[in-house]
N, C-alpha and C positions, 0 to 999 in steps of 0.2 A: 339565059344568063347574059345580062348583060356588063358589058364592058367599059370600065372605068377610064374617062380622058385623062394623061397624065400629066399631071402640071409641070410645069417648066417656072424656076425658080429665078431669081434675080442675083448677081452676088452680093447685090446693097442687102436684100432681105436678109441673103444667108449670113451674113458677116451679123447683122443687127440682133438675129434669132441669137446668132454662139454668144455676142456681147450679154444679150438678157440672161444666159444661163451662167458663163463665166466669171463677168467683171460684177452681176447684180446679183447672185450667191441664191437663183433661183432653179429649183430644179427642174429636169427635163419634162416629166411630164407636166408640170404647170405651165409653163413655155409652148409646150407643142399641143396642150388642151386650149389657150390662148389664141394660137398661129391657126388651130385647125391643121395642125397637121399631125402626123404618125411621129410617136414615141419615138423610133427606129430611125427615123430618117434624123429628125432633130440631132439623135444620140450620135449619129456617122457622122456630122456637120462637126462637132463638138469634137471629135476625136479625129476627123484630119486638122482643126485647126490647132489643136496642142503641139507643141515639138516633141516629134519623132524622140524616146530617150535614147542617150548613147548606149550601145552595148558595151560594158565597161569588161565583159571577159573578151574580149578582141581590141589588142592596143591598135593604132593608127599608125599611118605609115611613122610621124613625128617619132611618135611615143619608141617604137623599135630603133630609129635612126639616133634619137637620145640615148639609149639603152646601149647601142654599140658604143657610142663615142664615148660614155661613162666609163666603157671598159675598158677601150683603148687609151682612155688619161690614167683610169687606173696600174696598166699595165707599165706606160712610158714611166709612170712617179718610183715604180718599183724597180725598173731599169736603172732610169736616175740613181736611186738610194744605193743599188749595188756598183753601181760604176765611181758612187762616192766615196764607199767603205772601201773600193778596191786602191782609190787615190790614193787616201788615209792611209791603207796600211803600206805599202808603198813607197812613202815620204821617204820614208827613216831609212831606205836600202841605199846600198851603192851603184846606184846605174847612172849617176849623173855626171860621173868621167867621158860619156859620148858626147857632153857639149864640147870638147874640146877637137873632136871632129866633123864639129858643125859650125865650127869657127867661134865659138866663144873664148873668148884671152881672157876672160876673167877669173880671179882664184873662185873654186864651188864651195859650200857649206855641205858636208856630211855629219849629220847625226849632230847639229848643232853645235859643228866647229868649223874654222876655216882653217883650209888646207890649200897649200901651195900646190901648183900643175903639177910641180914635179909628184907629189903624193898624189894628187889624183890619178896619177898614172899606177902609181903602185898598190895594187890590188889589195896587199895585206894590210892595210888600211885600213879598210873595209868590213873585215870578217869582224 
């Protein structure tokens, strides 16, 4: 039995074989009946030079670090919106007689009226 010497390839050749098969829309075995070479070897040539596809069931680090941050704006917008309606409803009470312990001299507006200190002090105002 004798034993076959194994050839040792160039990357110019290898890069020029994948070009005839890829960019000249000729198939492998015509290529490697051409090269004188094995089907098998041409066809491995061809298939590490393609890119790798992505595995699109396993996101990337990005893709998860997107995914949180989308939740956390999600989360803050919905915060927001309750801390708005709680402004809102809010407005219309009588709590704003503590500016007058926070040094505001000014007469307040309750319930879309002005009222003198002295009424902001008295409660029954209010209700």
């Amino acid at each position: 039995m004798s034993k076959r010497k194994r050839r040792i390839f160039s990357p110019d050749f290898k890069t020029e074989a994948v070009r005839l098969v890829v960019e000249e829309g000729r198939s492998v075995n015509d290529v490697a009946k051409s090269l004188e070479l094995y089907h098998s070897t041409l066809a491995s040539w061809v298939k590490k030079a393609q890119p790798a596809p992505r595995n699109a069931g396993a996101p990337s680090a990005e893709q998860l670090e997107l995914r949180e941050l989308k939740k956390r704006v999600r989360q803050l917008e919905m915060e927001r919106e309750i801390l708005k309606k709680a402004a809102l409803d809010s407005m219309g009470h009588c709590n704003s007689w503590l500016n007058t312990f926070a040094g505001v001299s000014k007469s307040s507006v309750f319930r879309g009226r002005w009222f003198s200190r002295r009424a902001i002090f008295d409660k029954s105002v209010c209700v």
